[in-house]
KEKE-3310 file (N, C-alpha, C; in steps of 0.2 Angstrom, whole numbers, plus 5000, padded with zeros to 4 digits):
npx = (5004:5003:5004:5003:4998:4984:4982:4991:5004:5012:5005:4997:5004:5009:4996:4992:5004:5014:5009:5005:4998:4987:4983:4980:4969:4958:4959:4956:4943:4937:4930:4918:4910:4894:4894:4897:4888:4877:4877:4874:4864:4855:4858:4855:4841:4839:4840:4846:4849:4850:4860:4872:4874:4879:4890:4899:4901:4908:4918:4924:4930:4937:4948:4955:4958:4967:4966:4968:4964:4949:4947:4949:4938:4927:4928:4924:4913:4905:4905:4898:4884:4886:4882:4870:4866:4867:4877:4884:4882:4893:4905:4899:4899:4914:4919:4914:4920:4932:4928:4927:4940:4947:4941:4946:4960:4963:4958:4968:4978:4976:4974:4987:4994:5004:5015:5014:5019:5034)
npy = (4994:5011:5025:5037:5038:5040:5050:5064:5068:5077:5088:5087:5084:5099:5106:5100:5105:5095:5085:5069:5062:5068:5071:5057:5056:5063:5056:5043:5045:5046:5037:5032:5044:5052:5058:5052:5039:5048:5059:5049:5042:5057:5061:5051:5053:5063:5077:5090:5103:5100:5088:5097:5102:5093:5088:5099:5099:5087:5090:5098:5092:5081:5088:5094:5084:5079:5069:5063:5058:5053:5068:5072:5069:5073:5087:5089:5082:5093:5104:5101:5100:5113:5121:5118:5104:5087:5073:5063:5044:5037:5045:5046:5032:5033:5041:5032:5022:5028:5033:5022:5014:5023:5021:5009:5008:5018:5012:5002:5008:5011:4999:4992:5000:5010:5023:5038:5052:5058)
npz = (5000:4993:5004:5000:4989:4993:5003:5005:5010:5016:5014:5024:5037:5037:5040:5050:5061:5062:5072:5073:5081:5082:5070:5066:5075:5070:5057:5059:5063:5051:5045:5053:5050:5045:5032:5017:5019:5019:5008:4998:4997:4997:4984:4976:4978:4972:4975:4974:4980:4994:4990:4986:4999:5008:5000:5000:5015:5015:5006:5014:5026:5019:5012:5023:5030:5020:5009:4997:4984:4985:4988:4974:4969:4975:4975:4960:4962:4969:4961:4949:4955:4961:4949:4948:4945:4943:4946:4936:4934:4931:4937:4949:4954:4954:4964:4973:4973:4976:4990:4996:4994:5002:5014:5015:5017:5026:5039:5036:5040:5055:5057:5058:5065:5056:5055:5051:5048:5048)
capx = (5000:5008:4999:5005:4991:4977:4985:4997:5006:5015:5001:4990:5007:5009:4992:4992:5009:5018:5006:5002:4993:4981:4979:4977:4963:4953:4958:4953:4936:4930:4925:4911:4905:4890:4893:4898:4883:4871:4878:4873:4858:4854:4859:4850:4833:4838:4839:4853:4852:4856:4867:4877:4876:4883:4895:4902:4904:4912:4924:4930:4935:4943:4952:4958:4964:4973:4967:4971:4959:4944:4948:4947:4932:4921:4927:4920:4905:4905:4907:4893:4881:4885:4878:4861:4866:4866:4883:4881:4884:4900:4908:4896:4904:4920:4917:4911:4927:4938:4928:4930:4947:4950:4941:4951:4965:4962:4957:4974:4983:4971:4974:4993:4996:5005:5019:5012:5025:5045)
capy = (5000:5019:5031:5045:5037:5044:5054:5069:5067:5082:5093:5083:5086:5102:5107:5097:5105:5090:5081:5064:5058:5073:5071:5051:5058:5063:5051:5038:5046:5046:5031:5034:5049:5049:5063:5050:5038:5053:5059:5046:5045:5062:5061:5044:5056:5067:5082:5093:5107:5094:5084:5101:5105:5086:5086:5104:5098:5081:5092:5102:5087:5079:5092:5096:5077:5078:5061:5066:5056:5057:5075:5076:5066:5078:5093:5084:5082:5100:5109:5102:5102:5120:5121:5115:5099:5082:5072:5056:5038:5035:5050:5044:5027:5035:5043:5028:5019:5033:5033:5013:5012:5027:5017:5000:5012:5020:5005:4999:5011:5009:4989:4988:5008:5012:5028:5041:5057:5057)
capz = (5000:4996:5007:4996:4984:4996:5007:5002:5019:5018:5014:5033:5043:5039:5043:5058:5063:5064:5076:5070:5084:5081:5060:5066:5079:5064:5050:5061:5064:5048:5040:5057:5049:5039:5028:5012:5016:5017:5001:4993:4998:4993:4975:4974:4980:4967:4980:4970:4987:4999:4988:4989:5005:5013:4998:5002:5020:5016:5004:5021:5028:5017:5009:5026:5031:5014:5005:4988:4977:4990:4987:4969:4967:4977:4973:4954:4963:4970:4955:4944:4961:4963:4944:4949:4942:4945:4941:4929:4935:4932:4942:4957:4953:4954:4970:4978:4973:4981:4996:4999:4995:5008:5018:5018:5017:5032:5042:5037:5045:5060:5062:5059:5069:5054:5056:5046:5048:5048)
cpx = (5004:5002:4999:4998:4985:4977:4989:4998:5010:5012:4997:4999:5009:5002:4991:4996:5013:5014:5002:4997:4984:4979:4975:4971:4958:4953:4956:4946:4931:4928:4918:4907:4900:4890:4894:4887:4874:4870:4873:4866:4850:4853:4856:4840:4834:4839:4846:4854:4855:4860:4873:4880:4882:4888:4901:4904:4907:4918:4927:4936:4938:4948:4957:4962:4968:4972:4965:4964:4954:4942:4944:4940:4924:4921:4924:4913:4903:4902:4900:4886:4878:4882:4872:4859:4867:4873:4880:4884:4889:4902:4904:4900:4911:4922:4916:4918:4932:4934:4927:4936:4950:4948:4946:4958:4967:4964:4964:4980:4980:4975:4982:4999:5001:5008:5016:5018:5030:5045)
cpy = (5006:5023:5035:5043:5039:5049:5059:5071:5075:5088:5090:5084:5091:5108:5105:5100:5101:5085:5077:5062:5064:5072:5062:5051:5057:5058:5045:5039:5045:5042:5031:5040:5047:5052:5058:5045:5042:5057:5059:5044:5052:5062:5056:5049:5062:5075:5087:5100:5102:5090:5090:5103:5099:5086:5090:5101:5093:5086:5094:5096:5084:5082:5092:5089:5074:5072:5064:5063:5054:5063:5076:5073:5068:5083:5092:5088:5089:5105:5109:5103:5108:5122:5119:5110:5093:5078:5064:5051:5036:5040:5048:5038:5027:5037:5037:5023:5023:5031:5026:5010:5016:5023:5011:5002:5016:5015:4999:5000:5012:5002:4989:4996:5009:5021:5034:5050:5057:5060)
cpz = (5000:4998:5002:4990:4986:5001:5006:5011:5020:5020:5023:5038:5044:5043:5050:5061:5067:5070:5073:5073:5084:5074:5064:5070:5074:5059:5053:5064:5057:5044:5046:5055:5043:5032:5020:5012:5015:5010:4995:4993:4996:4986:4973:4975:4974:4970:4977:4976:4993:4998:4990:4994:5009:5007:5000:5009:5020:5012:5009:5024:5026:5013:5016:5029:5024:5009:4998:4984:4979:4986:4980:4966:4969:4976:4965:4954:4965:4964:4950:4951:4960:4953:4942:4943:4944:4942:4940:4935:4937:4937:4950:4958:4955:4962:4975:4979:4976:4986:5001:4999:5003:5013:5021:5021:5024:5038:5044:5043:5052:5065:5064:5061:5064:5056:5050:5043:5050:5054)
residu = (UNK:UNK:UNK:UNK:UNK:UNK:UNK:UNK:UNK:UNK:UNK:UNK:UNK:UNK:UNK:UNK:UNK:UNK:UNK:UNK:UNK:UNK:UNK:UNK:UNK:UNK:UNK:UNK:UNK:UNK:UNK:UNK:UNK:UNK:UNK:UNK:UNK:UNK:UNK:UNK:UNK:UNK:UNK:UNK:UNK:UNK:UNK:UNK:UNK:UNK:UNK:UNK:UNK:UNK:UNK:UNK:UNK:UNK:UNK:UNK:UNK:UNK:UNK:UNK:UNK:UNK:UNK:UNK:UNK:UNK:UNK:UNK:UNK:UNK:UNK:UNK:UNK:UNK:UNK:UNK:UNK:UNK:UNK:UNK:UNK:UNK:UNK:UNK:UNK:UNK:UNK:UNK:UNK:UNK:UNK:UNK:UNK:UNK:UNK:UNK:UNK:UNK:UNK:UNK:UNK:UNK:UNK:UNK:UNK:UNK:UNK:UNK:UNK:UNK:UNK:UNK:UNK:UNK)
# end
């Protein structure tokens, strides 16, 4: 597994100022958040105001815990949202696949306490 593939560690240590056990505080909080399966649920109801508001507030978070391609898959979803549009299949798809890999991803560094910062 390279972290650097969901994580841009440089960007989450500096924002944390070098406190791991405080980035890990959070990054191990959020696969319990509900913000992704609310999401989805939203966009499945068709609700394109509440899709943007739950995607807007999952974008804070993970832009700020740094996981890179999380990241870019909801700023995606942001973008056409905030165009009082609904984003296609695939890109949800894609989005779902970021946010289960983050997951396992997460998880992993979880189980096997994983060093995250030099």
């Amino acid at each position: 597994m390279d972290i650097n593939e969901f994580i841009e560690l440089e960007s989450a240590q500096e924002r944390f100022m070098n406190n791991e056990d405080l980035y890990k505080k959070f990054l191990l909080q959020f696969p319990d958040r509900t913000l992704y399966p609310d999401l989805k649920k939203s966009l499945e109801s068709e609700d394109i105001s509440g899709s943007f508001e739950i995607a807007h507030s999952m974008k804070g978070v993970v832009l700020n815990l740094s996981l890179n391609r999380l990241g870019k898959k909801i700023c995606e979803i942001v973008e056409i949202l905030r165009k009082d549009a609904l984003p296609d299949a695939s890109l949800q798809k894609e989005l779902s696949d970021a946010y289960e890999d983050t997951i396992k991803n997460i998880n992993y560094i979880k189980d096997n306490n994983i060093k995250l910062f030099n």
